[in-house]
N, C-alpha and C positions, 0 to 999 in steps of 0.2 A: 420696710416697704410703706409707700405713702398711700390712704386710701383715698380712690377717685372722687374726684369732686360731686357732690349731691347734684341727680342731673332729676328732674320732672319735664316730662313728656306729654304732650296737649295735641289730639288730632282735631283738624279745622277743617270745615266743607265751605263756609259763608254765609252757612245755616246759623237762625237765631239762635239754636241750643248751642251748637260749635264757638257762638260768640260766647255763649255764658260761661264754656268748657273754660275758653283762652282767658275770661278775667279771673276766675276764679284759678286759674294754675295760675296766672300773673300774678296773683297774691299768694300762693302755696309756694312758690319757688324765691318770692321776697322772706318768707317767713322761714323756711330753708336753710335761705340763703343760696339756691343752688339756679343753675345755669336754668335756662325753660328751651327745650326745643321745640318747635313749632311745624306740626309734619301735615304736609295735603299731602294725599295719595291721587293717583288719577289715573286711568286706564282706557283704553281703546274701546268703542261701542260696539266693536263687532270682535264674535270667535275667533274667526281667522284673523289675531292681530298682526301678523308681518305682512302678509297679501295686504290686506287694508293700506295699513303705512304707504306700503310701496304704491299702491293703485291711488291712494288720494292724499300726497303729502301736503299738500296745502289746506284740506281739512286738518289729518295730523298736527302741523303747526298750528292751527288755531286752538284746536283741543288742547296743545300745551301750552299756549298762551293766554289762555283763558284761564288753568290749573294755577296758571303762573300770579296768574291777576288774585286769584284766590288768596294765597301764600301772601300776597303783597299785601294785600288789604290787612290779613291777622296780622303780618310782622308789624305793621306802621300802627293797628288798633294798640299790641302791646307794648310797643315803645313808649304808648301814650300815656298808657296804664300804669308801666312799668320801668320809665327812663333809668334806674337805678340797677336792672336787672340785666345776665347778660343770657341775649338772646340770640340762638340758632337757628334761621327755618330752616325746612330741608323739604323739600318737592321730589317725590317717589311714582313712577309710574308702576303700578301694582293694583292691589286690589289690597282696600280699603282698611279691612281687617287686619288682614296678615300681615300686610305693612307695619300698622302698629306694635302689633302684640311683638313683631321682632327687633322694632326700634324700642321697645320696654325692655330690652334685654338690659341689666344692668342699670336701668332707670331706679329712683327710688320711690316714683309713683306715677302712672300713666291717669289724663283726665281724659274724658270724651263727654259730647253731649248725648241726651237721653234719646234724642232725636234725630237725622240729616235729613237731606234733601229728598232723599229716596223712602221707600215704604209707604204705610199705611200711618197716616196722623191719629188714628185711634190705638196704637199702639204702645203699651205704656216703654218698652224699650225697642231702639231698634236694631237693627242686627248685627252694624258692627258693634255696637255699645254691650248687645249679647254677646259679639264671640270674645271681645275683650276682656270681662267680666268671666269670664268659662277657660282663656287661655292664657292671660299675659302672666309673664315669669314676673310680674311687682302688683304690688296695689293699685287697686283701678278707683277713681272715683267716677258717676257717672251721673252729670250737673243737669238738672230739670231748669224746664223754664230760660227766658232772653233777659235781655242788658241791653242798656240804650247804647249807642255807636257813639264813638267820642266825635266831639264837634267836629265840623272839616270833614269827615271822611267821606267816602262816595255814600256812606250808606244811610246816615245823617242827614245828608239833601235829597235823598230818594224822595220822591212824590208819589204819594198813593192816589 
C-alpha cells in the first residue's frame, strides 16, 4: 500500500496574518515536499441562508465572487512564493472553522493565522485559529504577524 502524499493545509481570509499563514506553509510544504492546499471558507450574512440566496441572488453572486477573488489573490501570492510547489485552492461555503479542521483530515499539518478579518484586534488568538488549535485531527501551526505582498499584486499597489 502506498502512503499518500504529504498534504499541508493553509486557511486564507486576505487578512495580513492569513498572508503570513500562506508564506510560511509555502515554505513548510517546500520543505515537505508535499502538495499546499489553499482553503477560503465563506458563508452567507444572514441565518436563514437558503431564503437569503433565493431572495437576493445577485448579492449571493457577488459574495462568491468576492470569496472567489480572495482565493485568487492567495493562489497567485503562492505561486509567487512558491513556483516549485504543487498547489490546490479550494473555495468552501461553510463556516470558517469547521471547514478547516475537516479539510485537516489527513493533512500533515494545518497553518492559520493568529488573526482574520473578524474579532477583536486586541485579541492574542482569534477564533478560528482557537477552534483549529482545540479541534483539527493534525498539527496546527498558528503564524503571528504580516509579510509584504509579492510585487504586482492588487495588494502591493494598495494606497493607504
Amino acid at each position: 500500500m502506498v502512503a499518500p502524499a504529504p498534504r499541508v493545509v493553509v486557511g486564507v481570509d486576505g487578512s495580513p496574518h492569513s498572508r503570513a499563514a500562506l508564506r510560511f506553509a509555502v515554505d513548510e510544504a517546500r520543505q515537505r515536499g508535499a502538495r499546499l492546499e489553499v482553503v477560503h471558507s465563506w458563508h452567507y450574512p444572514y441565518a436563514s441562508e437558503s431564503a437569503w440566496a433565493l431572495a437576493y441572488p445577485s448579492a449571493f453572486e457577488s459574495i462568491q465572487a468576492s470569496a472567489q477573488y480572495v482565493l485568487d489573490e492567495a493562489e497567485r501570492a503562492a505561486r509567487h512564493w512558491g513556483p516549485d510547489i504543487e498547489i490546490e485552492p479550494r473555495l468552501v461555503c461553510g463556516d470558517p472553522a469547521a471547514t478547516l479542521i475537516d479539510r485537516a483530515a489527513g493533512a500533515d499539518l494545518l497553518v492559520v493565522g493568529s488573526r482574520g478579518r473578524g474579532g477583536f484586534a486586541g485579541l492574542l488568538l482569534g477564533s478560528v485559529s482557537h477552534q483549529c488549535t482545540q479541534h483539527a485531527p493534525c498539527p496546527v501551526v498558528v503564524v503571528p504577524g504580516t509579510v509584504d505582498a509579492p510585487e504586482g499584486s492588487a495588494e502591493s499597489s494598495t494606497v493607504e
